[in-house]
C-alpha positions as a Markdown table, in Angstrom:
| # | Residue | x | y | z |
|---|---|---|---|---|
| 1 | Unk | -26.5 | -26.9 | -49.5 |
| 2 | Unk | -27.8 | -30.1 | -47.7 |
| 3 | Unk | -29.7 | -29.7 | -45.2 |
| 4 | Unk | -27.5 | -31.3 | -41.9 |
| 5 | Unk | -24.9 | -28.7 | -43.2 |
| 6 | Unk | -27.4 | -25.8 | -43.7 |
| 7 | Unk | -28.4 | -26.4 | -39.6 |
| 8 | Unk | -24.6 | -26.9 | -38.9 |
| 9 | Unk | -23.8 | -23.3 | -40.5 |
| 10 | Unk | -26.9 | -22.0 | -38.0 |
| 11 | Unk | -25.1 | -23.6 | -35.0 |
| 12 | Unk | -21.7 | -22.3 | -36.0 |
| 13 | Unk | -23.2 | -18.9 | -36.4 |
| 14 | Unk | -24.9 | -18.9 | -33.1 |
| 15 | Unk | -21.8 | -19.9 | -31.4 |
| 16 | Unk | -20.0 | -17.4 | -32.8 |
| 17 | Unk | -22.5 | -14.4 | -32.1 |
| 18 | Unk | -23.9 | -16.1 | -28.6 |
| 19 | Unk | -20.2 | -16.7 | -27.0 |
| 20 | Unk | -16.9 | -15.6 | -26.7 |
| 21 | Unk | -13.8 | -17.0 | -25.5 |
| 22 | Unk | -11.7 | -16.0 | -22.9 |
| 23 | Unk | -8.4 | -17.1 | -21.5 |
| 24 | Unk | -8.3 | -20.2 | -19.5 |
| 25 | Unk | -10.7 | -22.0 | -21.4 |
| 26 | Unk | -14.0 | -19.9 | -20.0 |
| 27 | Unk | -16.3 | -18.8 | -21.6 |
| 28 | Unk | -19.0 | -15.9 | -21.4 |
| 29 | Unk | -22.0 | -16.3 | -23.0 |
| 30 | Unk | -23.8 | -12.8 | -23.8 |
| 31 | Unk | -27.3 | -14.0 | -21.4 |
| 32 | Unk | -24.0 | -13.0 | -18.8 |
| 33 | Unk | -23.6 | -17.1 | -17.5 |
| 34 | Unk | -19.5 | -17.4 | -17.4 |
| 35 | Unk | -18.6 | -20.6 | -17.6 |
| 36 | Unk | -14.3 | -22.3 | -17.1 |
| 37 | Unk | -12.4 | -22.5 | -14.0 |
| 38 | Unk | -14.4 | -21.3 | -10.7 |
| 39 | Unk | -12.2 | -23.1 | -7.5 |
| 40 | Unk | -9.7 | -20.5 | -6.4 |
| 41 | Unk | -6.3 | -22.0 | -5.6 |
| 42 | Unk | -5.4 | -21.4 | -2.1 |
| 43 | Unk | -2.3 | -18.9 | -1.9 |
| 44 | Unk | 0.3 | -19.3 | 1.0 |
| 45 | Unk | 2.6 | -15.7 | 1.5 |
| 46 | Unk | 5.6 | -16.0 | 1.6 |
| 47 | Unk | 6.7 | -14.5 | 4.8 |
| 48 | Unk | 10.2 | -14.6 | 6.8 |
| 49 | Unk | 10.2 | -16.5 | 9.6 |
| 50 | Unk | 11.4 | -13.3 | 11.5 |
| 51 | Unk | 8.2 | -11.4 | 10.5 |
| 52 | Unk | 5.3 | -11.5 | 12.5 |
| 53 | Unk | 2.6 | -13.4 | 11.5 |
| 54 | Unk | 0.4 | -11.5 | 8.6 |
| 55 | Unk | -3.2 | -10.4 | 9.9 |
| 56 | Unk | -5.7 | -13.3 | 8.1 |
| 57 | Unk | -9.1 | -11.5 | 6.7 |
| 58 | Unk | -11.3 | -14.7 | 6.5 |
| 59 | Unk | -13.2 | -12.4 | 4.4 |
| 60 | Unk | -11.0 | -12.4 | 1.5 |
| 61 | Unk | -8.7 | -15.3 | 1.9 |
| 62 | Unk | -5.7 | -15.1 | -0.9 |
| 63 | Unk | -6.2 | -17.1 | -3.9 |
| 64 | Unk | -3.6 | -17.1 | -6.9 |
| 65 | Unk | -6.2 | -16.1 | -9.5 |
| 66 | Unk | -7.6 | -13.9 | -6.6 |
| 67 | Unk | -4.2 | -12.1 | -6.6 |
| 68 | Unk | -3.3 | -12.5 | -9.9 |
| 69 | Unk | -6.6 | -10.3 | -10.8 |
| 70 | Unk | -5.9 | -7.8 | -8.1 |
| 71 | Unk | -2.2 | -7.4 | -10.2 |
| 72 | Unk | -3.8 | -6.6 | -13.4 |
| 73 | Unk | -6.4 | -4.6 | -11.8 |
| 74 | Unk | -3.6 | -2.2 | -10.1 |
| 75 | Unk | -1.7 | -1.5 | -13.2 |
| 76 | Unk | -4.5 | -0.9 | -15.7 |
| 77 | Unk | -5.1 | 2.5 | -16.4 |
| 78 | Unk | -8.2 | 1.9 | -18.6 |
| 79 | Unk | -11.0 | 0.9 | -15.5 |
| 80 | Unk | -10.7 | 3.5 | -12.7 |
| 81 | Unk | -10.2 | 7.0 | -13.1 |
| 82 | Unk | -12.4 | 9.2 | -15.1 |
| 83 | Unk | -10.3 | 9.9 | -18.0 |
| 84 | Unk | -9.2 | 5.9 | -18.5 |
| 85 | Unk | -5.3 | 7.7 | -18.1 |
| 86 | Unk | -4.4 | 6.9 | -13.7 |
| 87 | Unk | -4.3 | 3.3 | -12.3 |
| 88 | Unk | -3.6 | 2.5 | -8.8 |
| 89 | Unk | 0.2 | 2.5 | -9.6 |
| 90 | Unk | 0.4 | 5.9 | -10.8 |
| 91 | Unk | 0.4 | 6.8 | -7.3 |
| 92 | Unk | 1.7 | 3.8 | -5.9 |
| 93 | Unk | 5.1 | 3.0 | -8.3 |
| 94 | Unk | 6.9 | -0.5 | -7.6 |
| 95 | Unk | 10.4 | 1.8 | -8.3 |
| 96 | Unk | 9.5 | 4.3 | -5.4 |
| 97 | Unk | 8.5 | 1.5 | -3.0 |
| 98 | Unk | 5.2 | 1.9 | -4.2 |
| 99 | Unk | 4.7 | 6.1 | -3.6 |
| 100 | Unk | 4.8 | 8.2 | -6.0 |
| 101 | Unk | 7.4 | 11.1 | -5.6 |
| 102 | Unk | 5.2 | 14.1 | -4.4 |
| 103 | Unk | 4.4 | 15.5 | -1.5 |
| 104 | Unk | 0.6 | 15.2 | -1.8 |
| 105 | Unk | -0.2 | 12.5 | -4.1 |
| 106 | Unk | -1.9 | 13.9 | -7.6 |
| 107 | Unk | -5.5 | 13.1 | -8.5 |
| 108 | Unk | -6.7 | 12.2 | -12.3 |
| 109 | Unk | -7.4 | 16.0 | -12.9 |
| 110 | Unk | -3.8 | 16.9 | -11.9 |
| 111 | Unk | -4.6 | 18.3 | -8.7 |
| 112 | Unk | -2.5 | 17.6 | -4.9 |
| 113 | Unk | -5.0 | 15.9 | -2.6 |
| 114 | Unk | -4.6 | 16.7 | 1.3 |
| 115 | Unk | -1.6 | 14.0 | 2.6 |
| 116 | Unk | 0.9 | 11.8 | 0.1 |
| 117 | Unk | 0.4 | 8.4 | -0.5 |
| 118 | Unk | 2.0 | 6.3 | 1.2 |
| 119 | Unk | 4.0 | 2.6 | 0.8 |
| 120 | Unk | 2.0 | -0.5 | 0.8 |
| 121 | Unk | 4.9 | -2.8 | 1.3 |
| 122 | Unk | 4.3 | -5.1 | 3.9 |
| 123 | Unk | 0.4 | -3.7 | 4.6 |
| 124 | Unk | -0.2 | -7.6 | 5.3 |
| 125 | Unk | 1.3 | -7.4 | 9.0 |
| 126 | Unk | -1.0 | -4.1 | 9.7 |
| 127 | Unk | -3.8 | -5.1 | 11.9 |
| 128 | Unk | -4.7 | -1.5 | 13.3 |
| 129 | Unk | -6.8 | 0.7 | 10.3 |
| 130 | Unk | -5.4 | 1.5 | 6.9 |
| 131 | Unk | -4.5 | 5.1 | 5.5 |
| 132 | Unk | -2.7 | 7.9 | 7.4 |
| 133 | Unk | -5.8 | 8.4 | 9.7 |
| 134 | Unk | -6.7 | 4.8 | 10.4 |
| 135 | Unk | -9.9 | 5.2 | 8.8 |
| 136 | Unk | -10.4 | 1.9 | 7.3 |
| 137 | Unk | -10.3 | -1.4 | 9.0 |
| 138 | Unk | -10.0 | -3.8 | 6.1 |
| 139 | Unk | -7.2 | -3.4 | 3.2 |
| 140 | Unk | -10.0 | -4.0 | 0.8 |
| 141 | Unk | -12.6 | -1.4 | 2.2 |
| 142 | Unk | -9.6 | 1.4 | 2.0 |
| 143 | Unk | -9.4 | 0.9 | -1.9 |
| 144 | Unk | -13.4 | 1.8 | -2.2 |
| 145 | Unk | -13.6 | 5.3 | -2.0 |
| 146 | Unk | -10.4 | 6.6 | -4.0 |
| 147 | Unk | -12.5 | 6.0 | -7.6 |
| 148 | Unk | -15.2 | 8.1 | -6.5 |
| 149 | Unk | -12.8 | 10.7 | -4.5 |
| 150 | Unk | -12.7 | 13.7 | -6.8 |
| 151 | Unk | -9.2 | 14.5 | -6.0 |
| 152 | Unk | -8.0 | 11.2 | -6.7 |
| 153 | Unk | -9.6 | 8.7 | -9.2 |
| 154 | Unk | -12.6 | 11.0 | -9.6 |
| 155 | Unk | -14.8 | 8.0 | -11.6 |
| 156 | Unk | -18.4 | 6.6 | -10.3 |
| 157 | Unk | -18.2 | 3.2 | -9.3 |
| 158 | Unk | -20.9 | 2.1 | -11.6 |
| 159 | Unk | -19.0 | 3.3 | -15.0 |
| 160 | Unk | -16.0 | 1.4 | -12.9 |
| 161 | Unk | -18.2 | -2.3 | -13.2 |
| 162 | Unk | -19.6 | -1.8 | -16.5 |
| 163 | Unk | -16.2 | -1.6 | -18.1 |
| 164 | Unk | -15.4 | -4.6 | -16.1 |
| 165 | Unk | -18.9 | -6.7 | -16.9 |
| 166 | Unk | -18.0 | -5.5 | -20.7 |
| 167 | Unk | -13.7 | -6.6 | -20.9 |
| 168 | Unk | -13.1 | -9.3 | -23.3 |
| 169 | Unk | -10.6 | -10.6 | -20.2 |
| 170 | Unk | -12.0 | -9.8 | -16.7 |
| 171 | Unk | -15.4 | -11.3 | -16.2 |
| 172 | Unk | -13.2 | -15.0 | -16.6 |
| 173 | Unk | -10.6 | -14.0 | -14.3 |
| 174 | Unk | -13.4 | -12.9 | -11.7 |
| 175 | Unk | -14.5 | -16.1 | -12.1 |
| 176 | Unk | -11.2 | -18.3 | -11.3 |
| 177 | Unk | -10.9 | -15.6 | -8.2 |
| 178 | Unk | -14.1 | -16.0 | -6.8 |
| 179 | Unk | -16.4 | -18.7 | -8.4 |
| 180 | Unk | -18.8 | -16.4 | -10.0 |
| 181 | Unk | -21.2 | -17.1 | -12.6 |
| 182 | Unk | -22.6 | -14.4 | -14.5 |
| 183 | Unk | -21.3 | -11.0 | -15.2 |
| 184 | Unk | -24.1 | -9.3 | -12.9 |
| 185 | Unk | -22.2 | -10.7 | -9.7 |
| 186 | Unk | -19.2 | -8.7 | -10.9 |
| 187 | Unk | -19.3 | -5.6 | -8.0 |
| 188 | Unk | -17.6 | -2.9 | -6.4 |
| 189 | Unk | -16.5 | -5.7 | -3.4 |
| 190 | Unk | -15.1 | -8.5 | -5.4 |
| 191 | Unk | -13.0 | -5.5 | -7.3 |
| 192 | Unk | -11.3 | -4.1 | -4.0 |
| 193 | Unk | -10.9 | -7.7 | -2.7 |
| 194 | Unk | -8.9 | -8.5 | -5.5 |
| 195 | Unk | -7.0 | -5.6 | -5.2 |
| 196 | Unk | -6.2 | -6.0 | -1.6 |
| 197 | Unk | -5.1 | -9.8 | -2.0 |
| 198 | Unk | -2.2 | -8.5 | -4.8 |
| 199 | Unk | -1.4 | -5.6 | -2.3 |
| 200 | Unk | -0.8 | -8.2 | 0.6 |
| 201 | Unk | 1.5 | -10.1 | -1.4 |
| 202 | Unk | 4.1 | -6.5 | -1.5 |
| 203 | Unk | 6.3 | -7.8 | 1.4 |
| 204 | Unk | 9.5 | -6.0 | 1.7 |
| 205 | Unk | 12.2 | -8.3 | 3.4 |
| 206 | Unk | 15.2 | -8.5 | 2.1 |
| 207 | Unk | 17.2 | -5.0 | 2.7 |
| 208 | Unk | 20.8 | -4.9 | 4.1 |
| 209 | Unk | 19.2 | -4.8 | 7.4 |
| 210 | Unk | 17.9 | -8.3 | 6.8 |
| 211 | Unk | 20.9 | -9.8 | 5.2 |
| 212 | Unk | 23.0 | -8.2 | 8.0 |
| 213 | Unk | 20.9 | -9.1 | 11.4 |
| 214 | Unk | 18.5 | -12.1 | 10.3 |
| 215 | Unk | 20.2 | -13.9 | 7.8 |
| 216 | Unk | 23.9 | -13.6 | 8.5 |
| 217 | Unk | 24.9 | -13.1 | 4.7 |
| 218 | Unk | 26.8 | -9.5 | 4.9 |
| 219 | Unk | 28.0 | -6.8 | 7.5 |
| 220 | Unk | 27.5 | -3.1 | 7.9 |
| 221 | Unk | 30.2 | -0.5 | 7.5 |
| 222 | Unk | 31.8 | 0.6 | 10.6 |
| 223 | Unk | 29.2 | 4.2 | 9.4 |
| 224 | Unk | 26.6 | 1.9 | 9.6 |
| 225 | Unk | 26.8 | 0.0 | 12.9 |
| 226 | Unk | 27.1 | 3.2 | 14.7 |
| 227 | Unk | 24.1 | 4.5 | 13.5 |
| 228 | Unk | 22.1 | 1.2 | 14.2 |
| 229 | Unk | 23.6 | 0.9 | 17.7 |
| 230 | Unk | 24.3 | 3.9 | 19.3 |
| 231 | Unk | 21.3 | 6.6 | 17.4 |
| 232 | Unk | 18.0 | 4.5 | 16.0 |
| 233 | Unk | 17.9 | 1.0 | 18.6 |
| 234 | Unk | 19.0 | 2.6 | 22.2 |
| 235 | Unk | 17.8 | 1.2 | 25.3 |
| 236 | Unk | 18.3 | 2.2 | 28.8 |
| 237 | Unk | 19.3 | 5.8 | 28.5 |
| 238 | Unk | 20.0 | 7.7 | 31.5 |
| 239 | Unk | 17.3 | 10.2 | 32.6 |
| 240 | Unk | 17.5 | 13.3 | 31.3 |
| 241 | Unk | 19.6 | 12.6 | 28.5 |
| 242 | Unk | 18.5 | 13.3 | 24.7 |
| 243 | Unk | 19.0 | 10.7 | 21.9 |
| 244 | Unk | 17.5 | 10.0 | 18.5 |
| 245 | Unk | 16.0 | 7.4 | 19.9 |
| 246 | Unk | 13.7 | 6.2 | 16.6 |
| 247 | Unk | 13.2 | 2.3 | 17.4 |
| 248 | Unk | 10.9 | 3.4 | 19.6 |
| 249 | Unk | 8.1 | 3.6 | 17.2 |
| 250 | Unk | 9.8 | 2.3 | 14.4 |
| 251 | Unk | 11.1 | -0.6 | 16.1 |
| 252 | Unk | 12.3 | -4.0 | 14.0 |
| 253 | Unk | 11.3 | -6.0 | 11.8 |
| 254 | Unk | 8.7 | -3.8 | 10.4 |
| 255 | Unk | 10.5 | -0.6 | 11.0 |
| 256 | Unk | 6.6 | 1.1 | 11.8 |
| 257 | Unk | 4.4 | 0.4 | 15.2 |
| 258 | Unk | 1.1 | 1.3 | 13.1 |
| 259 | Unk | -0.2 | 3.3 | 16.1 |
| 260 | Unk | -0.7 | 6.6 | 15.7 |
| 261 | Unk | 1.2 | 9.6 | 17.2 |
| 262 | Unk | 1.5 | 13.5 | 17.5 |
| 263 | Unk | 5.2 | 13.5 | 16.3 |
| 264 | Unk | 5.8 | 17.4 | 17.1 |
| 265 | Unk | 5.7 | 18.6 | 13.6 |
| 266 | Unk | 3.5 | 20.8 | 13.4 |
| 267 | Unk | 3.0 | 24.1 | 15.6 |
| 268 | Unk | 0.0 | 24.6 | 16.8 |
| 269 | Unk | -1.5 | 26.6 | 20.4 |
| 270 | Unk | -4.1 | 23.8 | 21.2 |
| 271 | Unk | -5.3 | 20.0 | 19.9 |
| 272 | Unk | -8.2 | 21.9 | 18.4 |
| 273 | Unk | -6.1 | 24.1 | 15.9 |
| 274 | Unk | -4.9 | 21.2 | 13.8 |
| 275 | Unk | -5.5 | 21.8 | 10.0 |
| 276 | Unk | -5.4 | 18.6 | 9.4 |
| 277 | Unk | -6.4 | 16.4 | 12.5 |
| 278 | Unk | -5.4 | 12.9 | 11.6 |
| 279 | Unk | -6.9 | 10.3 | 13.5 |
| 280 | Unk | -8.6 | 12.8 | 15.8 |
| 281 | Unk | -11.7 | 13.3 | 12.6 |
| 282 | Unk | -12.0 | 9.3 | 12.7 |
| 283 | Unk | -12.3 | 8.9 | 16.7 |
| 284 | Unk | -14.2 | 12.1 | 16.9 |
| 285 | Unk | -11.6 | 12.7 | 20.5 |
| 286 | Unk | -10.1 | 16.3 | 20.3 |
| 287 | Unk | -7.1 | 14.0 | 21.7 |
| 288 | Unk | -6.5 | 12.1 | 18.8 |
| 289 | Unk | -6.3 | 15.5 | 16.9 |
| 290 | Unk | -2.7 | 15.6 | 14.5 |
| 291 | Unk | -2.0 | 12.1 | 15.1 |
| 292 | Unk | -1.2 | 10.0 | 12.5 |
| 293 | Unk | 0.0 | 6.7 | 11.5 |
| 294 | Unk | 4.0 | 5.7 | 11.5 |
| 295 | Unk | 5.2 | 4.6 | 9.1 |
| 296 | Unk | 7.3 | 1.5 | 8.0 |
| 297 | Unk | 11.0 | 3.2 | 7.2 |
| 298 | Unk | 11.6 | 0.0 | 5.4 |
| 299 | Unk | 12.5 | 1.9 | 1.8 |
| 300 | Unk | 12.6 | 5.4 | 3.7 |
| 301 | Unk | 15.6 | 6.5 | 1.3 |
| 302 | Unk | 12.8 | 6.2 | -1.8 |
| 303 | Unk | 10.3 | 7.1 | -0.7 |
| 304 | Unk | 10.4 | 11.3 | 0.0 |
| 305 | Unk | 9.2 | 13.6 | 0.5 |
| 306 | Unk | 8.5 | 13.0 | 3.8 |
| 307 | Unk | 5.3 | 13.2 | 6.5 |
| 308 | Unk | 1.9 | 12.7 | 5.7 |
| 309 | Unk | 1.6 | 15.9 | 4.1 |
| 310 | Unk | 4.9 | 15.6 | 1.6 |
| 311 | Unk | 6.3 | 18.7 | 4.1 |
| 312 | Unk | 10.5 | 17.8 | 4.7 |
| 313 | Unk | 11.9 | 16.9 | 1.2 |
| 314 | Unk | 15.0 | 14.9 | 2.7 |
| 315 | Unk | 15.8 | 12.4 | 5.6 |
| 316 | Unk | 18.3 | 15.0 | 6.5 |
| 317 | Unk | 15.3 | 17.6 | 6.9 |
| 318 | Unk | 13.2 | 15.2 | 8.7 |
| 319 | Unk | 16.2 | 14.4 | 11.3 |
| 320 | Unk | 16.7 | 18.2 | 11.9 |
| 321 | Unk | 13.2 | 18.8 | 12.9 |
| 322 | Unk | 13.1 | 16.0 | 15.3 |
| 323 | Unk | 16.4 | 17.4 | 16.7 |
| 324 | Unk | 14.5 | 20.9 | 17.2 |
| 325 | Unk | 12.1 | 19.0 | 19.7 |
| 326 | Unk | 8.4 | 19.6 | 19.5 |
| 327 | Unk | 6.0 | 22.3 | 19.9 |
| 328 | Unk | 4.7 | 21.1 | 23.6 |
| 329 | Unk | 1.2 | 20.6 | 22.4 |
| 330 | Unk | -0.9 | 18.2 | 25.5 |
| 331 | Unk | -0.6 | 15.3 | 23.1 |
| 332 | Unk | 2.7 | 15.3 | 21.8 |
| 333 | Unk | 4.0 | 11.9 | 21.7 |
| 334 | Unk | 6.5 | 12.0 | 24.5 |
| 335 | Unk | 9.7 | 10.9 | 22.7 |
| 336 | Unk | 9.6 | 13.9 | 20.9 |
| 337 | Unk | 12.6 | 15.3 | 23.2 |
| 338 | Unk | 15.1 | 16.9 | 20.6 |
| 339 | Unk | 18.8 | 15.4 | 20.4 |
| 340 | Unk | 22.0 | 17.0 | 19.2 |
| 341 | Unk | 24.2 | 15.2 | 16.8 |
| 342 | Unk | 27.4 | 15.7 | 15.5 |
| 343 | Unk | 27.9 | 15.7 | 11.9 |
| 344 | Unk | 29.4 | 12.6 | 11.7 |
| 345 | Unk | 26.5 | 11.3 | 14.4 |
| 346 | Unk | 24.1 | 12.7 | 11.5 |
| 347 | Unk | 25.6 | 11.1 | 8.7 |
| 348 | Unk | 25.8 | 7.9 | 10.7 |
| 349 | Unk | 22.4 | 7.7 | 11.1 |
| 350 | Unk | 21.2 | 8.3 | 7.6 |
| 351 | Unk | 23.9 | 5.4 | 6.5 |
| 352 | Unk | 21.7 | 3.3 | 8.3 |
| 353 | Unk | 18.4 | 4.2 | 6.7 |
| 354 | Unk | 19.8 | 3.2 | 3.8 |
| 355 | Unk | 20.8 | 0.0 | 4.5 |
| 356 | Unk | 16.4 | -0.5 | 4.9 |
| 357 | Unk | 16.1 | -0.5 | 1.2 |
| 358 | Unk | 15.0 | -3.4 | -0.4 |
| 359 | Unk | 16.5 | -3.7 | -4.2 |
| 360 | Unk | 14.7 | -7.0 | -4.6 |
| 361 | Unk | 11.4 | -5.2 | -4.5 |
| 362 | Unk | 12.0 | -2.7 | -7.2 |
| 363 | Unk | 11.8 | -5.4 | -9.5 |
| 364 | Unk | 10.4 | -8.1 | -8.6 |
| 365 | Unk | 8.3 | -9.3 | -11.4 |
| 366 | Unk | 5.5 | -11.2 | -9.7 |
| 367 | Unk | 4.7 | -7.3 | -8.1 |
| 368 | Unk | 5.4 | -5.9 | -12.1 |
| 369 | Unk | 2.9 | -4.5 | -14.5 |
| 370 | Unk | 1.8 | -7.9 | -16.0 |
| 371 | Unk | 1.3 | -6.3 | -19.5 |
């Protein structure tokens, strides 16, 4: 062998044991220097002009390789949970309006943690605390602790970044989200950012409610209309009187007030005999005790069972107990006043639950498992 091709068959070799390519033309070199596309491509959501304006985290501002990493990051089973067998969607299913079907969601080792998980369609408008309690006040900084929960992901957050420093595919697409340069800069932050820009990209807006009041493209049955006008949106009702009333915290467009509220549920002598105290363990104020966040309805019909802690299995359940009335505990939120209903009243209102579900959103593929 001559030697200009002896040296060229070193320099081949080195590249081929020194490099590795990955998708978009990067490359990482094993010294950890990534090198390809770094300038993030400023994403716009897509929100209806109805909608409020979404909550902007200058913090994390939404890139298309940002998002498009947070997607593959939520479906991938492999990265999070201990056994490499639970990803983000297992609890959080586009089909179910992103929950999961139990009561209290289930944790890697198969076991119900204390509340269910709830939706994250349209968590983009939320600009009052994330989770049931409130507790977090970034999107991003809620999707921290469920790795290392041990009823949930149950994983240690360094295991979590080694994978990712190692994949033959992530340490390029960290790069195009966030204009990185070695694998080292890979960390726990950059992870949740990424999964918190794909999450604010779930916008649920295009229900039978929508096409019906914003975009003048169908019409509700005669069931329907009565439950919208005359059980959930009522205004003005006389003193005294005892109606379903349920726009007033879930009031339109987003069908949720994300404040948080004593709903009655839950019978207890005194605000310091909750089980569970909700917001009230986050504020520290025995007032705050069993208070929790409402919820968007948008989806209701898919997303049971019902309540932060999975306990009424059907909307017709959940409408009963609100009937009842409360339990008269000091903070009760004070439209919890029990209503009758006829059975045709009953069935009017649940008509119009339905007409909040969002087809589009089941299967949409830009919110789809991208393998």
């Amino acid at each position: 062998m001559t030697r200009p091709a002896f040296l060229l068959g070193l320099f081949l070799l080195f590249l081929a044991i020194g490099c590795r390519e990955e998708p978009g033309g990067s490359t990482v070199v094993d010294e950890g220097t990534i090198t390809g596309p770094n300038t993030p491509t400023p994403y716009a959501l897509e929100v209806p002009d109805y909608f409020p304006a979404p909550v902007v985290d200058p913090e994390n501002p939404l890139s298309e390789e940002g998002i498009e990493l947070g997607r593959h990051l939520f479906y991938d089973a492999s990265i999070f949970s201990t056994e490499g067998n639970m990803s983000c969607a297992t609890c959080h299913q586009q089909e179910l309006a992103f929950t999961d079907g139990f009561g209290r969601a289930i944790g890697v080792r198969g076991e119900p943690g204390p509340r269910s998980a709830m939706s994250l369609v349209n968590l983009a408008f939320n600009p009052n605390g994330f989770n049931w309690d409130g507790g977090e006040g970034k999107l991003w900084e809620q999707a921290i602790h469920p790795v290392e929960n041990m009823l949930e992901l149950d994983n240690d957050w360094q295991e979590v970044i080694r994978k990712l420093r190692e994949h033959g595919d992530y340490p390029a697409r960290f790069r195009a989200a966030f204009g990185i340069d070695k694998v080292e800069e890979i960390d726990p932050e950059l992870t949740v950012k990424a999964l918190a820009q794909f999450e604010r990209t779930i916008i649920s807006a295009d229900s039978k409610f929508d096409r019906v009041v914003y975009k003048n493209t169908d019409f509700f049955t005669e069931l329907e209309q009565l439950g919208a006008d005359s059980l959930f949106f009522v205004e003005n009702v006389p003193p005294g009187t005892l109606h379903p009333g349920c726009g007033h915290c879930h009031n339109a467009p987003q069908f949720g007030d994300n404040k948080f509220h004593n709903n009655g549920i839950t019978d207890v002598e005194t605000i310091n005999d909750f089980v569970d105290k909700g917001r009230g363990d986050i504020t520290g104020n025995p007032f705050d005790n069993g208070k929790f966040r409402t919820p968007t309805l948008r989806n209701i019909a898919l997303t049971a069972p019902y309540m932060h802690d999975g306990r009424f299995e059907t909307l017709e359940e959940v409408i009963d107990d609100y009937a009842a009335g409360g339990h008269g505990v000091e903070n009760e939120d004070p439209n919890i006043t029990g209503f009758s209903l006829t059975e045709r009243e009953k069935a009017a209102l649940l008509a119009f639950l339905h007409t909040l579900t969002d087809e589009a959103l089941l299967t949409d593929p830009r919110l789809s498992d991208p393998k």
